[in-house]
SEBA-950805 format. One line per 8 residues: number of its first residue (from 1); for each residue x, y negated, z negated of C-alpha. Coordinates in steps of 0.5 Angstrom, whole numbers, plus 500, padded with zeros to 3 digits. Layout:
N
NUM	X:Y:Z; ... .
This chain:
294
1	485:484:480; 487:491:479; 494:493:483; 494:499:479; 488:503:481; 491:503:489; 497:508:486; 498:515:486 .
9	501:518:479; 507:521:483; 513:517:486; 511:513:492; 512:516:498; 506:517:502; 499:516:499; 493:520:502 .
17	486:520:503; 481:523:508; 474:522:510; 473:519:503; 466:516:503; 463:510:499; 455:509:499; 455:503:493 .
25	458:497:492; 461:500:485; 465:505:489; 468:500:494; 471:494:490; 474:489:495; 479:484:494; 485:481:497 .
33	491:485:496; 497:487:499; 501:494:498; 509:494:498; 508:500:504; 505:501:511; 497:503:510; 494:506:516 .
41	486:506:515; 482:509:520; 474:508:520; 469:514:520; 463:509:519; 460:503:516; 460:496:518; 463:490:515 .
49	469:486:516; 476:485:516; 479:478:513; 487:478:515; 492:473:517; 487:467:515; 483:472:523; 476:476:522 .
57	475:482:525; 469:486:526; 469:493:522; 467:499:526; 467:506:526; 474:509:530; 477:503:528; 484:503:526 .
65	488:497:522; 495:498:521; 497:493:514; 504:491:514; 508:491:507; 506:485:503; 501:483:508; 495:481:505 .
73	488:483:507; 481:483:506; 476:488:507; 468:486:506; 464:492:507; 456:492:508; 456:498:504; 449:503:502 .
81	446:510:502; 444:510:510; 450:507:512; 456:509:507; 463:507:508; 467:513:510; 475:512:512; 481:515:511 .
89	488:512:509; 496:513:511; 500:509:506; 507:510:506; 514:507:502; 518:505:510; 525:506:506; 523:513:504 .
97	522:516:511; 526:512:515; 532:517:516; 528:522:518; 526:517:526; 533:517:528; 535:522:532; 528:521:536 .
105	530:512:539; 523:511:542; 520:514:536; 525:511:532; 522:504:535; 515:504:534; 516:506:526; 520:499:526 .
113	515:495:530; 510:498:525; 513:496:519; 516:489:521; 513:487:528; 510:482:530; 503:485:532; 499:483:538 .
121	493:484:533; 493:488:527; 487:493:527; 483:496:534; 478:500:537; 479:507:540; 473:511:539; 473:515:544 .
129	480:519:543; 481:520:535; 481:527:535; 487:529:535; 489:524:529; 482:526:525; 485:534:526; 492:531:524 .
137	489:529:517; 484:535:516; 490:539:516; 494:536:511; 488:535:507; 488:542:507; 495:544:506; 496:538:499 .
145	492:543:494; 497:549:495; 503:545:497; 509:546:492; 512:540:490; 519:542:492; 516:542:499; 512:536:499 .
153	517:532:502; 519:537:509; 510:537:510; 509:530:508; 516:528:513; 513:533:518; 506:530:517; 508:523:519 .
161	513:525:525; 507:527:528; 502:522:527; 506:517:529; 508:521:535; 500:522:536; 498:515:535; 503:511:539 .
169	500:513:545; 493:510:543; 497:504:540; 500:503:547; 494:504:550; 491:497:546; 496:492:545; 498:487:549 .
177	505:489:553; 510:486:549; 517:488:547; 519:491:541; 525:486:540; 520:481:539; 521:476:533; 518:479:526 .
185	513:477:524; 512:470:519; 509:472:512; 504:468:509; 506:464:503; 503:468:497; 507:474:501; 514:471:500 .
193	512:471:493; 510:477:492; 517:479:496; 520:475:491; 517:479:485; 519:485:488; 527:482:488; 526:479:480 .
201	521:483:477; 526:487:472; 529:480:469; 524:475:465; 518:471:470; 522:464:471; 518:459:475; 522:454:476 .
209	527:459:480; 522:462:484; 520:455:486; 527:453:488; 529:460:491; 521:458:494; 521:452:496; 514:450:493 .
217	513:446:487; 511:451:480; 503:449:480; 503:450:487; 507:457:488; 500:459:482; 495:455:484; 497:458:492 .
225	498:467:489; 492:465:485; 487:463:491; 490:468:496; 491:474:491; 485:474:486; 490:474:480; 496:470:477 .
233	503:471:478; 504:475:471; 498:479:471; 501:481:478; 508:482:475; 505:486:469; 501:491:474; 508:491:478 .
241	513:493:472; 508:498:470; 507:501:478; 514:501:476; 514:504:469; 509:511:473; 515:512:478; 520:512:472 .
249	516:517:467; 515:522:473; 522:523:477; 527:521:471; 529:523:464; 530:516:461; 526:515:454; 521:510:454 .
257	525:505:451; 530:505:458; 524:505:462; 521:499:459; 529:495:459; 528:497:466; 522:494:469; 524:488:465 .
265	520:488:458; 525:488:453; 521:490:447; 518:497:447; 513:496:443; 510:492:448; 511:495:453; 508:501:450 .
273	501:496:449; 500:494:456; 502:502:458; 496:504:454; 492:498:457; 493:500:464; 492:507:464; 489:509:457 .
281	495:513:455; 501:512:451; 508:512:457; 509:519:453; 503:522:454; 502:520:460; 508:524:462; 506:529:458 .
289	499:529:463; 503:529:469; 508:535:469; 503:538:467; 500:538:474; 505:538:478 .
């Protein structure tokens, strides 16, 4: 299981795709996972189903799932050339966005609620009245290209004001009436562990801390990620401190031995070997690439 090929290589603020399509199984590899954001997906077309909170649903165009931070997932596309996988993605990091809702208390609401309510049903079918939505995510696939990184910010803020704006109406239209005061909702145990990582991923892995903060014996705390997630405990780990060490190499000036002291790895030639196995690139190199770009 590999966290690190759902990332973009800039500071995780908002992460974009529109119309991508897939028409083989090798282009589309699912698997259970969680984000740390909110990931919105919009289906054009194709057929499967989503498996989330031990519930399946039929996958469909003109469906819509929001995905809450942590919140394991799984998606099983029936996926070939006469019928590909078209879908397109708003992922975004809640904390970063949150202070641009504030002087709108409605709007301000449904942003809250999406992240950490407790949804009537976490995905929905609205065929009939995605065009505005589908024209919202047509021009920012356009505007990215030419846009200058110092006014990435002011158009992505913008960009997701305005979505959810949009979206609201839709989201109301099909969820149950419910109060947005209404109880969070309650994290399956693989994603209290994940929120733990999330919390002590820059001190050494201690399974009989995270056992006792968890209250689940250490065999079972392993054998319950493993079964839920694909992945041991460490390999997730190890993918998180290197989704750290991206953010690190492109927004800060630390050398590559700060950055490692950082995300928790202390031996920097360490660090360094499992940054070039993730990513086929030495830390400095990778830097190097990415200022290049952008």
């Amino acid at each position: 299981m590999t966290y690190h090929e759902q990332q973009d290589l800039q500071p995780f603020h908002l992460y974009f795709v529109y119309k991508r399509t897939s028409t083989n199984t090798d282009d589309y590899q699912g698997t259970f996972h969680a984000h740390q954001g909110v990931e919105i997906l919009i289906v054009h077309e194709g057929k499967g189903t989503l498996i989330i909170d031990q519930n399946s649903y039929e996958i469909k165009p003109g469906m819509i799932c929001i995905f809450q931070p942590y919140q394991l997932h799984h998606i099983q596309i029936e996926i070939n050339e006469a019928v590909p996988f078209v879908r397109s993605i708003v992922h975004y990091e809640p904390s970063i966005f949150k202070a641009y809702f504030e002087k709108w208390p409605i709007l301000q609401s449904f942003f809250n609620h999406i992240h950490s309510g407790n949804s009537a049903s976490p995905r929905w079918y609205e065929q009939q009245d995605l065009q505005s939505l589908i024209a919202l995510l047509k021009d920012l696939d356009k505007a990215l290209p030419t846009l200058h990184k110092n006014d990435f910010m002011e158009e992505v803020s913008l960009f997701l004001i305005t979505f959810l704006r949009t979206l609201k109406p839709l989201w109301d239209t099909q969820q149950k009436p419910t109060s947005m005061e209404q109880l969070l909702r309650k994290p399956h145990q693989a994603e209290r562990i994940m929120e733990w990582l999330q919390l002590h991923y820059k001190e050494p892995l201690r399974l009989d801390q995270m056992s006792k903060d968890l209250h689940l014996s250490p065999h079972h705390l392993s054998h319950l990620f493993k079964e839920c997630t694909g992945s041991s405990i460490s390999d997730y780990l190890t993918v998180k401190r290197m989704q750290e060490a991206v953010h690190l190499l492109t927004s800060s000036k630390y050398t590559v031995a700060h950055i490692a002291e950082e995300v928790g790895i202390t031996n920097c030639s360490h660090f360094c070997k499992l940054f070039k196995t993730h990513f086929g690139t030495t830390p400095n190199q990778f830097r190097k690439q990415w200022h290049l770009h952008h």
